[in-house]
N, C-alpha and C positions, 0 to 999 in steps of 0.2 A: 465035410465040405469046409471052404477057408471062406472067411468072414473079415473082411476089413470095416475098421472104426476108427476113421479120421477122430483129430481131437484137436481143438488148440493148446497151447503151451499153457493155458490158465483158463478157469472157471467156468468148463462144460457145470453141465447138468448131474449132479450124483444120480439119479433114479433113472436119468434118460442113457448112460451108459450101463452101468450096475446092472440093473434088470434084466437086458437084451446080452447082458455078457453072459451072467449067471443063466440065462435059462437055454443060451444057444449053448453054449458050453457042454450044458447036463443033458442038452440032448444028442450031444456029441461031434458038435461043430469046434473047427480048430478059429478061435475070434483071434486077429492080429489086430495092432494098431499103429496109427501112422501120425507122425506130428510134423510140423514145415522142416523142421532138421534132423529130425530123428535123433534117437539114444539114450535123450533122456525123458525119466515120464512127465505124462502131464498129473497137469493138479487141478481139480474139481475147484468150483465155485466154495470158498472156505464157509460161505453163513450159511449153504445147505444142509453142510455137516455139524453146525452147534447150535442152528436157530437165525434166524433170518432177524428176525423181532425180537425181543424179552426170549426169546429161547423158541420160537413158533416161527410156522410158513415153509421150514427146513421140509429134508426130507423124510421118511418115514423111516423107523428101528431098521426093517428087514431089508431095502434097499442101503441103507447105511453098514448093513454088515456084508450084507454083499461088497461094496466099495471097498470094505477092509480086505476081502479076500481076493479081489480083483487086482489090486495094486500089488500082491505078493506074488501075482502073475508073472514072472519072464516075458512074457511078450507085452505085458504093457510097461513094464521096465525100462524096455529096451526097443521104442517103437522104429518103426523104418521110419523114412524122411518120405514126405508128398511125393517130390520128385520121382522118387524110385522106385513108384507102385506103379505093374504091369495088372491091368486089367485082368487079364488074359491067366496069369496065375490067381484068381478068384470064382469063387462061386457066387458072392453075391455082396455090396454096399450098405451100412447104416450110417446115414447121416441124423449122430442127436443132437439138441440142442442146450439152450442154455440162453442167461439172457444179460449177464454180468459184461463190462467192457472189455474183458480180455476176449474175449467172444468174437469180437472182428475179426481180427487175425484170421480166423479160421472162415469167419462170414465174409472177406470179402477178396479171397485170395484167388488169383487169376490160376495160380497153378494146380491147385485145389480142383478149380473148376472144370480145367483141359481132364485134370485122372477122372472124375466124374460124367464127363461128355463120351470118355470112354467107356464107361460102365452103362450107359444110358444105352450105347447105337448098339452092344452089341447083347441087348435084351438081356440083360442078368436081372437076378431080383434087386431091387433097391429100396430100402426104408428109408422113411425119411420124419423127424419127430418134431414137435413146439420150430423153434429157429430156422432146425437143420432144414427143412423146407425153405429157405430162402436158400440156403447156397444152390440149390434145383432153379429155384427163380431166376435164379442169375445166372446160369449156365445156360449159356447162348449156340445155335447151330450158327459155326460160322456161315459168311453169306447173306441168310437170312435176319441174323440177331434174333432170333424168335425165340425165346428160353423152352427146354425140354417141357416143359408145363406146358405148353400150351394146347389146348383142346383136350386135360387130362383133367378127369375128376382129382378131386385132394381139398384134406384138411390140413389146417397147421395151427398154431395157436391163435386163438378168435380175440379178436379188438376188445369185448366186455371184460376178459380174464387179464389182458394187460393193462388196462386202463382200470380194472379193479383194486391190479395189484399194485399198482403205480401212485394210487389216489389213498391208499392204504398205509402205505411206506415212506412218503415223499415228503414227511415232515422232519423226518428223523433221517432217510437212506438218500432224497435226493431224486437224482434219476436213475438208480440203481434196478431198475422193472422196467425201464424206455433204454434198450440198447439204440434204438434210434428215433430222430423227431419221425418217423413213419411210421404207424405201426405194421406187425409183423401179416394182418392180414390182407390189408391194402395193397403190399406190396406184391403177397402171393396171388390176389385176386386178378392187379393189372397186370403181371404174367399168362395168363390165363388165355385171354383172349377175349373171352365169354367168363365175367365172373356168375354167370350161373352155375358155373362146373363147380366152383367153391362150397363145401359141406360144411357148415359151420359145426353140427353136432347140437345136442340139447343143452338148454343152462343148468349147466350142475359146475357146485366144485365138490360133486364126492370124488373119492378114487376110487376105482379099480382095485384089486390085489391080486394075492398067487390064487386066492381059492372064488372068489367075486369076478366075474367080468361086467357085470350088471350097468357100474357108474361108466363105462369104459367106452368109448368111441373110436374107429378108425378107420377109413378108406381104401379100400381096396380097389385099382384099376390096371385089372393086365398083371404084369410085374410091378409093378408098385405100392404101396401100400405105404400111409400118413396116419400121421396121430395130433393130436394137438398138445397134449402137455403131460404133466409123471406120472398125472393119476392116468394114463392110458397105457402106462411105458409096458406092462404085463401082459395085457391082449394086442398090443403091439408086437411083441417080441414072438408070443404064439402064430401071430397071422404070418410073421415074417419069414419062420422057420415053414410055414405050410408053405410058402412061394418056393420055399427051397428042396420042397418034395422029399 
C-alpha cells in the first residue's frame, strides 16, 4: 500500500517520522513524501539529532539510525510538492509532528489542509502524532467550519509534557518547546466540540520502544488513530499499519 508523509521543509520530529517510516516500510508499505514544493528533502529538527540540552531530551540511538537510513531513501530525497498529491492514489495519511518554528509552514498551510480534507471524506486510514494533530484541527468542512475533529475521540500532545518541556529549556532555548502562545492541547480540545472526547493518556515520560509498548499510549477512532509524542511513535506506527489491514 502507498503511504504519504507530509513534512515541512525544516524541523519535523526525527522519531515521529523515522519510526512509522522504518516500520511501514518493513512491513512492506511503499512510504512517499511530500514537502510545499517538492524535490528537495526535508530536514529534521537539528537538536533532535545531537541533544536538545548538554547532549539530552534528543531522540533515542535506534530512531536516530533509522533517520540515517531513511534520508538515503529516493523518495524522501525527492518529495512531491502538497499541491500534486491525489488522494485517490493513496492508501492511507501520517501527519507527524514536531515542535521547533520551522514547524508552521507545514502547521498552518491552507493547502496542506484542502489534500488532508480529502483524505478525511473519503475514509482512508489517517494518523496523526504530538503537532500533526493540529493540522486535523484546523482542517475545516467547508460551509460548516467545523474541523474534521469534531465529535472524534483523540490524543495529541498533552499541555503537562509541553509546559514541562518549555519550563525545562526556557532558560537557555527560549521558546523553543511553545511553537505557539496556545498550547497544542487546548487547541485540539476546542476543535472537538465536546473536549470530553480528548484522551490525555497517563503521566509518564517513559517511552515506548520496538520491543516495549508498555509506556506507550494512542487513540484509535474508526480510521484514525493519535498519539501524543516519540515515546509512542512505535505503537503508533503498529496501530497504523493495522488500520491499513
Amino acid at each position: 500500500m502507498r503511504i504519504l508523509i507530509p513534512l515541512p521543509d525544516a524541523d519535523f520530529d526525527v522519531t515521529e517520522v523515522a519510526v512509522p517510516w522504518r516500520l511501514l516500510t518493513d512491513a512492506g508499505h511503499e512510504v512517499v513524501f511530500a514537502t510545499e514544493l517538492g524535490g528537495a528533502a526535508a530536514q529534521a529538527d537539528p537538536r533532535l539529532l545531537t541533544g536538545v540540552l548538554f547532549g539530552q531530551l534528543g531522540a533515542e540511538p535506534e530512531p536516530k539510525r533509522f533517520y540515517g537510513e531513511m534520508v538515503a531513501d529516493e523518495r524522501f530525497a525527492a518529495p512531491t510538492p502538497w499541491a500534486a498529491v491525489e488522494a485517490s492514489a493513496f492508501d492511507g495519511l501520517v501527519l507527524p509532528g514536531g515542535h521547533a518554528q520551522g514547524m508552521r509552514q507545514y502547521l498552518e498551510s491552507v493547502v496542506l489542509r484542502r489534500k488532508v480534507l480529502d483524505f478525511w471524506r473519503m475514509d482512508k486510514p489517517v494518523g496523526a502524532i504530538c503537532h500533526g494533530v493540529i493540522v486535523l484541527a484546523r482542517t475545516t468542512e467547508p460551509g460548516t467550519g467545523r474541523s474534521v475533529l469534531a465529535g472524534r475521540r483523540t490524543t495529541c500532545l498533552p499541555k503537562y509534557m509541553e509546559r514541562s518541556a518549555y519550563y525545562l529549556t526556557a532558560w537557555r532555548l527560549g521558546r523553543y518547546y511553545r511553537t505557539y502562545p496556545e498550547y497544542v492541547e487546548d487547541e485540539v480540545r476546542a476543535a472537538l466540540g465536546d473536549p470530553a472526547l480528548f484522551e490525555r493518556g497517563p503521566r509518564s515520560l517513559s517511552r515506548g520502544t520496538a520491543t516495549d509498548d508498555g509506556p506507550a499510549f494512542v487513540v484509535r477512532d474508526g480510521n484514525y488513530v493519535s498519539a501524543r509524542w516519540p515515546g509512542d511513535a512505535y505503537l503508533f506506527a503498529r496501530r497504523f499499519d493495522a488500520l491499513l489491514g
